[in-house]
C-alpha positions as CSV (number, residue, x, y, z in Angstrom):
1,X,133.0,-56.5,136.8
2,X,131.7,-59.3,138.7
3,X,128.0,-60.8,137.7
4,X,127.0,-60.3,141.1
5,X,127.5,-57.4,143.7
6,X,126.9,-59.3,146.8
7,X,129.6,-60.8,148.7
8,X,129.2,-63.4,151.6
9,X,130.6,-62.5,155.0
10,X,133.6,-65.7,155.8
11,X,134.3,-64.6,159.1
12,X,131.3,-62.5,160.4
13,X,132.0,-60.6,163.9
14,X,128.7,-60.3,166.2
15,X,128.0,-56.7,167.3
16,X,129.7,-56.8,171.0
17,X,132.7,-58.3,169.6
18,X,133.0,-55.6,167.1
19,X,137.1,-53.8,167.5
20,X,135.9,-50.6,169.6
21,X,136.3,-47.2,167.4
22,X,136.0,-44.8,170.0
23,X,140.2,-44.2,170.3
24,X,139.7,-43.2,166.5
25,X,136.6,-40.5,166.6
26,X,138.8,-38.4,168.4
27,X,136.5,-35.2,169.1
28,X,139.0,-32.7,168.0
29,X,139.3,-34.2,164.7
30,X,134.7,-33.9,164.1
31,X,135.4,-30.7,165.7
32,X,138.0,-29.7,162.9
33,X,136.3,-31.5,160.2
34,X,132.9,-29.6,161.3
35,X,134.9,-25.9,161.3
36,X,136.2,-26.8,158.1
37,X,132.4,-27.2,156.9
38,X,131.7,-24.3,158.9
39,X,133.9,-21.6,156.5
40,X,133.2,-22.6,153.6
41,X,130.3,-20.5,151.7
42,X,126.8,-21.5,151.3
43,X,125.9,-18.3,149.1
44,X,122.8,-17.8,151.6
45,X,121.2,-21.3,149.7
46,X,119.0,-23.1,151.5
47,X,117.3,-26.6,150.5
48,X,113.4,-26.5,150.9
49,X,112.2,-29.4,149.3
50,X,112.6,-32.0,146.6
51,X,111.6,-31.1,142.5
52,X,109.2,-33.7,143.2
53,X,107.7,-31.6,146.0
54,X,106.4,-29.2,143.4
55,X,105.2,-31.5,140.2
56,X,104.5,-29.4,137.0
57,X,101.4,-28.2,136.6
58,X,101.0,-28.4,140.5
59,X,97.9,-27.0,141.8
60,X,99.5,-26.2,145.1
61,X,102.2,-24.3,146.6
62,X,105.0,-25.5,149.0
63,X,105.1,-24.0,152.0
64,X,108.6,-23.8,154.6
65,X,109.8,-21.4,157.0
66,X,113.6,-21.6,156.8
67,X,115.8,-19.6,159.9
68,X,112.7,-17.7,160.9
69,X,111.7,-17.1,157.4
70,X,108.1,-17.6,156.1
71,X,108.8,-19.1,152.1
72,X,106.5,-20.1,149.6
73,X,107.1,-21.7,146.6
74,X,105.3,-22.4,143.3
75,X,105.9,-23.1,139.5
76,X,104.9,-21.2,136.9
77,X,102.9,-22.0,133.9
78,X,106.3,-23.0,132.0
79,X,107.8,-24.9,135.1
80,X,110.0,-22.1,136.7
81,X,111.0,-22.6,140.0
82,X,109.7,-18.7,141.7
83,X,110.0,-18.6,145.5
84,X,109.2,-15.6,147.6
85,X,107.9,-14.1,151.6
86,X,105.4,-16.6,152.8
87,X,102.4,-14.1,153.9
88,X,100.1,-12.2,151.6
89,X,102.0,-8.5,151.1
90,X,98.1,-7.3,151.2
91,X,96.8,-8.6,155.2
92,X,99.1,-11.2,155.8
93,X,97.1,-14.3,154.7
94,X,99.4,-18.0,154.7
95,X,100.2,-18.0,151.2
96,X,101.1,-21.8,151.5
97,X,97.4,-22.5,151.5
98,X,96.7,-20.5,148.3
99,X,95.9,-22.5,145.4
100,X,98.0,-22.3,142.1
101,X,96.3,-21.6,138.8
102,X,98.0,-21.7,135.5
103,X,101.0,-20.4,137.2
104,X,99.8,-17.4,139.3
105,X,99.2,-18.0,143.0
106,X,95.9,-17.2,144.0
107,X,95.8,-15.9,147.8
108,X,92.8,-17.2,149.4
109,X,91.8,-14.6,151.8
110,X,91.1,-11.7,148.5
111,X,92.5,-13.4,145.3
112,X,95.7,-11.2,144.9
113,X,97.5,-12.9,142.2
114,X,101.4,-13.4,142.3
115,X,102.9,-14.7,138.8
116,X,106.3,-14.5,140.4
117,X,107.0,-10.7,139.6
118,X,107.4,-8.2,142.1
119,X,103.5,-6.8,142.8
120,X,102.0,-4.8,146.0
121,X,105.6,-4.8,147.9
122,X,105.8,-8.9,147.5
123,X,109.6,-9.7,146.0
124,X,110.6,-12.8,145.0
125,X,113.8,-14.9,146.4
126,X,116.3,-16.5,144.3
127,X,115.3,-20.0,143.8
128,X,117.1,-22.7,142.3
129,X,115.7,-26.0,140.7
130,X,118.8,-28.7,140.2
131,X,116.5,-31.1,139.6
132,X,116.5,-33.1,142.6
133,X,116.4,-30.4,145.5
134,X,114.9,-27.1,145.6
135,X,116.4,-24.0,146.7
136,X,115.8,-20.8,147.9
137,X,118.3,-17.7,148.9
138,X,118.1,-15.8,152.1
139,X,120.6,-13.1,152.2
140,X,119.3,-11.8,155.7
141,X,119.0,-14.9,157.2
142,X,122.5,-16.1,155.7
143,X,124.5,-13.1,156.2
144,X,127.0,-14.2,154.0
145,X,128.5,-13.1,150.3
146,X,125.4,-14.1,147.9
147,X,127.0,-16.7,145.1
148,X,124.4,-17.0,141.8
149,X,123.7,-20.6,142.7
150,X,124.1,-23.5,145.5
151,X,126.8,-24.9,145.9
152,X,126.3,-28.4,144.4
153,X,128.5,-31.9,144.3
154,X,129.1,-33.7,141.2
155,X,126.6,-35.9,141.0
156,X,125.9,-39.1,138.3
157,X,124.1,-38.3,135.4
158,X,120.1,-38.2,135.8
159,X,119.7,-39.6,132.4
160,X,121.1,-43.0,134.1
161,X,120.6,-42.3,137.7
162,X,117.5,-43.1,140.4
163,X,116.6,-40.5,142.9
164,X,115.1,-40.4,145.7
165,X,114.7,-37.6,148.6
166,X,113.9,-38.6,152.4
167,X,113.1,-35.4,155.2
168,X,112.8,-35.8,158.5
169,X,113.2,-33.1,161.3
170,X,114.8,-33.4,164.9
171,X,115.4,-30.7,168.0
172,X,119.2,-29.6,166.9
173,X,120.9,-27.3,164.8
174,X,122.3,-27.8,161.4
175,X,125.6,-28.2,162.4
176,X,124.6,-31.4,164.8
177,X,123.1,-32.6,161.6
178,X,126.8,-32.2,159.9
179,X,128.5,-33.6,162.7
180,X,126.9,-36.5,162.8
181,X,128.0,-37.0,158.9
182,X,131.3,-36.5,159.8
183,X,131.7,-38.9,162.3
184,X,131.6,-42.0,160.5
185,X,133.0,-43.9,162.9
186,X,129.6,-44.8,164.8
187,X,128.4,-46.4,161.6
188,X,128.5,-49.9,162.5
189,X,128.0,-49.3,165.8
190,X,124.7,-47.4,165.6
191,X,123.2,-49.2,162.3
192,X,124.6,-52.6,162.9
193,X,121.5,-53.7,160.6
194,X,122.8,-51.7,157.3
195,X,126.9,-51.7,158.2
196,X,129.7,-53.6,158.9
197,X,132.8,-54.5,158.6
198,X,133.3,-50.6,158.7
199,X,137.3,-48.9,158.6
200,X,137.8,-45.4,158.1
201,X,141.4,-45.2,155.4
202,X,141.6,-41.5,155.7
203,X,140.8,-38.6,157.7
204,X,141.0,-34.8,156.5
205,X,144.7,-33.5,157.1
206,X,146.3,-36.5,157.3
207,X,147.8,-35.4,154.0
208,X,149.3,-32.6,154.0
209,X,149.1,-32.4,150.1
210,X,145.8,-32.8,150.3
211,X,144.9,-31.6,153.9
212,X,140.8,-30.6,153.1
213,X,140.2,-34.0,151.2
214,X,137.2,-36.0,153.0
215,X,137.0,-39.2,155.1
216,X,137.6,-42.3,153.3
217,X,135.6,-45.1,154.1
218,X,135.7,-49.0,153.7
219,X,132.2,-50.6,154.3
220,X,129.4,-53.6,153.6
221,X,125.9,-53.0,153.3
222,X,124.4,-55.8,154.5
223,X,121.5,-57.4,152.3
224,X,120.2,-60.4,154.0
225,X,122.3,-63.0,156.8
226,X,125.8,-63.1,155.1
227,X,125.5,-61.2,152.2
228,X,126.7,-57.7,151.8
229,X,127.6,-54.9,149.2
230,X,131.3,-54.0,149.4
231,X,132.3,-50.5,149.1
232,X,134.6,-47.6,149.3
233,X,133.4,-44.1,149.7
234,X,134.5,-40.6,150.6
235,X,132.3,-37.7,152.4
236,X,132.9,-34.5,152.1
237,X,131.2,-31.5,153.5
238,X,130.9,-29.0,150.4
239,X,129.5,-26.2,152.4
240,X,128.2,-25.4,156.3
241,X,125.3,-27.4,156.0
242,X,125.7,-30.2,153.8
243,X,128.3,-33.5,153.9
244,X,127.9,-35.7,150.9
245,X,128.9,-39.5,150.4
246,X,130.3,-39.9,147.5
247,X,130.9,-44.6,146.3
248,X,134.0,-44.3,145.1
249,X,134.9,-48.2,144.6
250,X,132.7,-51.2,144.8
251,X,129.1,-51.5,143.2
252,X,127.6,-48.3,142.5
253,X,130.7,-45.8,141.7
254,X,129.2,-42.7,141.2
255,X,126.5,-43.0,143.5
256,X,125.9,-40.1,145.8
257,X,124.1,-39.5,149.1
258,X,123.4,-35.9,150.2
259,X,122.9,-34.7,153.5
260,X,121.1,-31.2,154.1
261,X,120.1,-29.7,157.0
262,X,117.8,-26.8,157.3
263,X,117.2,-24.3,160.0
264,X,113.3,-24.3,161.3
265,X,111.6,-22.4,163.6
266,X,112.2,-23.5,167.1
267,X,109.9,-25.3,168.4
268,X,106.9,-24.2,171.5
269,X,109.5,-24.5,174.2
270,X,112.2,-22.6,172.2
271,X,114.1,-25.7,171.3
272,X,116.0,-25.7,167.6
273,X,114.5,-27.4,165.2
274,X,116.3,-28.8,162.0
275,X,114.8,-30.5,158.8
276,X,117.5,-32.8,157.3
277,X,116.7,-33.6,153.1
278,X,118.9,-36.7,151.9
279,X,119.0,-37.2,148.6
280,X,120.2,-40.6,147.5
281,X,121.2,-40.5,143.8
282,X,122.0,-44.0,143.2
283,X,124.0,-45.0,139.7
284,X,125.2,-48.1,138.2
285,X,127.0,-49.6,135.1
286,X,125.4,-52.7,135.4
287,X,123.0,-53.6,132.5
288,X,120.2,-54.7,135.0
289,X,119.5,-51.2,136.4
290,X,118.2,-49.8,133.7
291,X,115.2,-52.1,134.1
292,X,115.9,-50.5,137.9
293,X,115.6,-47.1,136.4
294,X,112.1,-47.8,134.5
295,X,110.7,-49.1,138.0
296,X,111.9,-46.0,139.8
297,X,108.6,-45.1,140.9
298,X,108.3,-48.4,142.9
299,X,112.2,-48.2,143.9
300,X,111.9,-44.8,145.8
301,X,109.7,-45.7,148.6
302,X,112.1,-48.3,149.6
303,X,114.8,-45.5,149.0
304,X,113.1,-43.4,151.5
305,X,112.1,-46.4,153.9
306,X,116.1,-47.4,154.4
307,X,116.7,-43.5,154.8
308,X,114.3,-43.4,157.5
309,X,115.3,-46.1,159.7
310,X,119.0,-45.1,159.5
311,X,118.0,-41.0,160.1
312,X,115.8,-42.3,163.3
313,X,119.3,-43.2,165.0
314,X,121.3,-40.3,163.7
315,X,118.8,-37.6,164.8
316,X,118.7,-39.4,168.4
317,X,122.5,-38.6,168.0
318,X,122.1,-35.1,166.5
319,X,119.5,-34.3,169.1
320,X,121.6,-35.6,171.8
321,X,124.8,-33.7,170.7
322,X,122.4,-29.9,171.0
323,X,121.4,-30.8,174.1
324,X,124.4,-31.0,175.3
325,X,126.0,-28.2,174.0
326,X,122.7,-26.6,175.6
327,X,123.2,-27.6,179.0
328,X,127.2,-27.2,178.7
329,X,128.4,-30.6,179.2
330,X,129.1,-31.3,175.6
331,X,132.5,-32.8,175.4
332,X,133.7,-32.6,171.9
C-alpha cells in the first residue's frame, strides 16, 4: 500500500477541454439500467431516517409521512426500533409532537400511551434498525410481496467503519433520484470540483455472463489543486429505490455510499416531492483512520457538508428530469 493516498494530477485537463461523454450516456441504456432497478423487490421498505435520528433514550419521536403515509417512530425503553400510523387512534392528534417517556409515547392532546403494542385500534408497522438507516414497511403504499427485512448491500464492518447520513428533498420522484445514480457519466461534468479524470469500464449487459452486474467506474477525487484520490468503483441499484457505490480499488476498498430516495407528500401545487438519505460508510485499512474513527463525531459534518454540495446539482438534475417527463418532452 502506498504511505500516501493522494496522487498529483501530471497532465490536468481544464473543464471545457474535458472529452465530451454525452455519445456514451446513451438514454436507452439509464432507461434500461433504471427498469432493471425498477423490478427488483423492495419488500414494501422504506428509509425514514438515520439510527442517529432517534438516539437511545430519546425524548422525542420522529415524525415522516412516506407515499401519503403519516409515520411515527420512537424507541422503546430497551432501544427497539417501533414505528406505527402517525395520528393519535383516539382524535387524531400529530403524534410526532408527542413526547417520549421511558419508552411509551405520550400523545399530547389526552396522554394516550403507546408502548409499541397494538392499543385503541393503533397497529404498529414493521420497522427495521440496521444501524445506520431506519426503516419502516408499508404494504399498502408498496403494493408489493412483503420480504421480513430491507433489502440491504454489503457494507464494511461498523466496528471499523465512519458513518455519516446526509437528507435533502427535491420536486421529483424516486425514480429521478435513481436515474441520476445511474448515469454516471455527468460526474465530472456536473461536480467538476469533487471529480475528474472520470471513465465509465463497464455498463450493465455488456457481459452477457454477467448481464445485471453494475457500472464500473474509474475516477479522482480531487483534494486540493493537483492532488486527487484514485479510485475504482461499481454502482449498483439493489432495489427500486436505492443505487449504491460500492470503492472497489484504490483507497478506501470497502467503502460504500447509499443512495435512497423516499416518496413524500406532494407538495401545495401538487408537485412530487422526494427525500433522498445518503449514507456514506467510509472504511480503510490504513493505520491512521482509526484515529479517524475516534474523531467521528467531528468527521461527519464534513461528511454531510461534501454530500450536500454534490446532492444541490443532482437534485437540480433529478428535478429537471420530473419536469420533463411532466410536461412530456422528456427525451430519455
Amino acid at each position: 500500500m502506498s504511505p500516501l493516498p493522494l496522487r498529483l494530477r501530471r497532465d490536468p485537463v481544464p473543464w471545457d477541454r474535458m472529452r465530451p461523454t454525452w455519445r456514451e450516456a446513451r438514454p436507452p441504456l439509464i432507461a434500461a439500467a433504471l427498469a432493471r432497478a425498477q423490478a427488483a423487490p423492495s419488500g414494501n421498505w422504506y428509509v425514514i431516517g438515520a439510527s442517529r435520528d432517534l438516539p437511545p433514550g430519546g425524548g422525542r419521536p420522529l415524525g415522516r409521512t412516506v407515499a401519503g403515509v403519516e409515520v411515527v417512530a420512537w424507541r422503546t425503553a430497551d432501544g427497539i426500533l417501533v414505528a406505527g400510523p402517525g395520528a393519535c387512534p383516539h382524535l387524531g392528534a400529530p403524534l410526532r409532537d408527542s413526547p417520549v417517556q421511558c419508552g411509551t409515547l405520550v400523545c399530547r392532546w389526552h396522554g394516550l400511551p403507546l408502548d409499541g403494542a397494538p392499543f385503541a385500534g393503533w397497529h404498529p408497522y414493521p420497522a427495521y434498525d440496521d444501524g445506520v438507516l431506519l426503516w419502516v414497511r408499508l404494504d399498502e403504499a408498496g403494493g408489493e410481496a412483503p420480504l421480513d427485512r430491507p433489502v440491504l448491500p454489503a457494507r464494511p464492518d461498523p466496528r471499523t467503519a465512519v458513518d455519516a447520513v446526509y437528507t435533502a428533498v427535491g420536486r421529483c420522484e424516486p425514480e429521478d433520484v435513481v436515474a441520476n445514480r445511474l448515469d454516471p457519466w455527468h460526474g465530472a461534468w456536473l461536480h467538476p470540483y469533487s471529480f475528474v479524470d472520470l471513465r465509465v469500464l463497464d455498463v450493465p449487459g455488456a457481459d452477457a455472463a454477467a448481464p445485471d452486474e453494475g457500472f464500473t467506474v474509474e475516477v479522482s477525487f480531487k483534494v486540493a489543486g493537483r492532488a486527487v484520490v484514485p479510485v475504482q468503483a461499481v454502482f449498483t441499484a439493489p432495489e427500486p429505490r436505492t443505487v449504491v457505490m460500492h470503492i472497489t480499488q484504490g483507497e478506501g476498498v470497502g467503502s460504500v455510499v447509499e443512495t435512497h430516495a423516499t416518496p413524500l407528500t406532494p407538495d401545495a401545487t401538487g408537485r412530487p416531492r422526494t427525500a433522498v438519505v445518503e449514507a456514506v460508510i467510509a472504511a480503510s485499512t490504513r493505520p491512521g483512520f482509526t484515529a479517524a474513527r475516534l474523531a467521528a463525531p467531528l468527521l461527519r459534518p464534513f461528511m454531510r457538508a461534501t454530500a450536500a454540495r454534490l446532492w444541490r446539482d443532482d437534485l437540480a438534475y433529478a428535478e429537471r428530469r420530473w419536469a420533463l417527463r411532466a410536461a412530456g418532452r422528456f427525451l430519455g
